[in-house]
N, C-alpha and C positions, 0 to 999 in steps of 0.2 A: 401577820398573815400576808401581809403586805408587798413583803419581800420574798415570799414563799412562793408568789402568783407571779413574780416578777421570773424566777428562778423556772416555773414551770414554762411559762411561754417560750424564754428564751430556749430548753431544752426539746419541746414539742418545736420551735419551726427548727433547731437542729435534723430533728429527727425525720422532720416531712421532706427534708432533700436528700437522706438516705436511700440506699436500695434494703428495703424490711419487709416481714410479713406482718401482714395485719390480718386479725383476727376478729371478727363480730358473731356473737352468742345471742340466739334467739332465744330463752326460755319462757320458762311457764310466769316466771315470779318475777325478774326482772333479764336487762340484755346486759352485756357487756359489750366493751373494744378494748382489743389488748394486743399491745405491739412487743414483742420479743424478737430480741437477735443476738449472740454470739460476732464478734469481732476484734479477731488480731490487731493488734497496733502493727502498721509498715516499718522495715529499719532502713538501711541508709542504698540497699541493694533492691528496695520494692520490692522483698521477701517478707514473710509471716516472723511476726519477732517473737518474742519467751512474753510480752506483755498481752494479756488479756483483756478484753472492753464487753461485759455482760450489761446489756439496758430492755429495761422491762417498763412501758408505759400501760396500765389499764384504769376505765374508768366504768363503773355500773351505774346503771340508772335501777332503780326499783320502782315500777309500772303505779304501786300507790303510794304515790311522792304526794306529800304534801306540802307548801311552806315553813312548818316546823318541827317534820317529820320524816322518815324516810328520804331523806335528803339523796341525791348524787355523790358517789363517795369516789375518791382516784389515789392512783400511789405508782410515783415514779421511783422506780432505784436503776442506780446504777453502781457499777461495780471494776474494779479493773483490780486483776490479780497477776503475779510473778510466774509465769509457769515454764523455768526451766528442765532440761528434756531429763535431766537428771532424777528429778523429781516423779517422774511415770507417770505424770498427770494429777499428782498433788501441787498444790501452788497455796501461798498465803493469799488474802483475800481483803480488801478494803472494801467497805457497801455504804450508800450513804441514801437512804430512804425518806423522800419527800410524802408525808400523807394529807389529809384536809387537820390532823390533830397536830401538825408540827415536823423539824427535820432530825431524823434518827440516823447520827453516825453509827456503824458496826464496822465490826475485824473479825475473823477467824480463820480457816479453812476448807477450800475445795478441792472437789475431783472433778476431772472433766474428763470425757472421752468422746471424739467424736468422729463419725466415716461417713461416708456414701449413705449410708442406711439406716445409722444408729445413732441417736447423742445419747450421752449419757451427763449428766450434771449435778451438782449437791453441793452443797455448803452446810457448816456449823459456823453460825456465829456468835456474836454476844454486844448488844449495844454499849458503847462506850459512855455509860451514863449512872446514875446513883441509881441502886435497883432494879439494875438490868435487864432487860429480858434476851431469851435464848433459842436461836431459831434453827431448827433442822427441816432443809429445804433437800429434795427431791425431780427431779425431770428426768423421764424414760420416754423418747421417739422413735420408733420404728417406721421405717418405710418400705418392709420389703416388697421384692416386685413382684406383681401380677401376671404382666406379659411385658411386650416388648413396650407400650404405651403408657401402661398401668400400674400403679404401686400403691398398697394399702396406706393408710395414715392411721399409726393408732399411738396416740401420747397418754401417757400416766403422768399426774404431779404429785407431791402431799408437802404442804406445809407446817410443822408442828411448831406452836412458839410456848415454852416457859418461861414463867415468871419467877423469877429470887424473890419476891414479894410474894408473902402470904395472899395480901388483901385483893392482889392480881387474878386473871382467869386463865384459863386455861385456853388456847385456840387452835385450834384441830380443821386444814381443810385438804380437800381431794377435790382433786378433776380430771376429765376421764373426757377423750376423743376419738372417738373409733367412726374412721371413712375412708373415701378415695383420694387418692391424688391422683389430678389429671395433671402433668406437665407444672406449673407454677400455683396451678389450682389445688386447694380440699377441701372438703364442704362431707358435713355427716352426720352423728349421732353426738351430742354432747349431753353430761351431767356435773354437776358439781355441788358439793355436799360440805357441810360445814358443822362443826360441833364447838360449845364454846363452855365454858363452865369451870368448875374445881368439884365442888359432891358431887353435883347434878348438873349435867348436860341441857343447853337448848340444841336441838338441831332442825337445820335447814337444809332444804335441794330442791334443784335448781335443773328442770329436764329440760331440755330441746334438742335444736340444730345449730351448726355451726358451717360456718363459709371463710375460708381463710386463704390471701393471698399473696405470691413473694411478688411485689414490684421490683 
């Protein structure tokens, strides 16, 4: 664990001299911060190259923490994929996922599409490990605009993970942001829902507001 804490620091002050948006989730049940961003690798012209840099830091607290309970949970991945123009915005994918249970190498495949307005993002992957599990990941952001100052914010996610193991569960989650963006500013409605299981499902959600910023 040791070296995992070592691994996360060094990547969090990486990340705090970045220009990212950060995210804070107020809910009912507990809060989150969550740093996500998309970035090009430069080539030799200080143009956008065919290599990809996807980094996602979040960490939640749950409001009845206790010492041996309801602990603070975080998960850093990062990812960096091929995406020549040939391709239309398929590209292979390396992911290499830090959580508090350990570091989970994956491979598979993305799509990315992104403009002015709209990202579009997805991956299948498959952890490189005995018993695998299998992730299809999801991101839709829209920003159209309102006026000349104004433009909505409304992000969809879903994370689906299977398990090759029987004895494994099943993990099913959505999140959902619908609000404004003012200039670098969005701040709104947020939910996030979670199902976990194989017969029988537990599920959890997670209402509030959300305030998110591109420094």
């Amino acid at each position: 664990m040791k070296k995992y804490l070592i691994i996360l620091t060094i990547l969090f002050v990486d990340v705090c001299y970045s220009q990212i948006p950060v995210e804070l989730f107020m809910g009912n049940d507990k809060s989150t911060l969550d740093i996500m961003f998309f970035r090009y690798f430069k080539n030799s012209e200080n143009k956008d190259s065919d290599w990809l840099f996807f980094n996602r830091n979040r960490v939640s607290i749950n409001y009845k923490v206790t010492p041996s309970s309801n602990l603070p949970s975080f998960g850093f991945t990062e990812a960096i994929s091929f995406n020549h123009p040939s391709l239309k915005g398929f590209a292979p994918v390396f992911v290499a996922q830090i959580f508090s249970t350990g570091l989970f190498p994956k491979s598979g495949f993305q799509y990315v599409n992104i403009s002015e307005q709209m990202t579009f993002f997805s991956w299948i992957v498959s952890e490189l490990l005995k018993n695998p599990k299998f992730d299809f990941f999801v991101l839709l952001r829209l920003t159209p605009e309102i006026d000349h100052s104004l433009n909505w914010f409304i992000q969809f996610e879903t994370l689906s993970v299977f398990p090759s193991n029987q004895n494994n569960l099943y993990n099913f989650i959505q999140r959902a942001r619908l609000g404004i963006k003012l200039s670098e500013l969005q701040f709104g409605f947020a939910a996030d829902f979670n199902q976990v299981g194989r017969n029988s499902f537990k599920t959890s959600t997670n209402f509030g507001g959300f305030i998110r910023y591109d420094f």
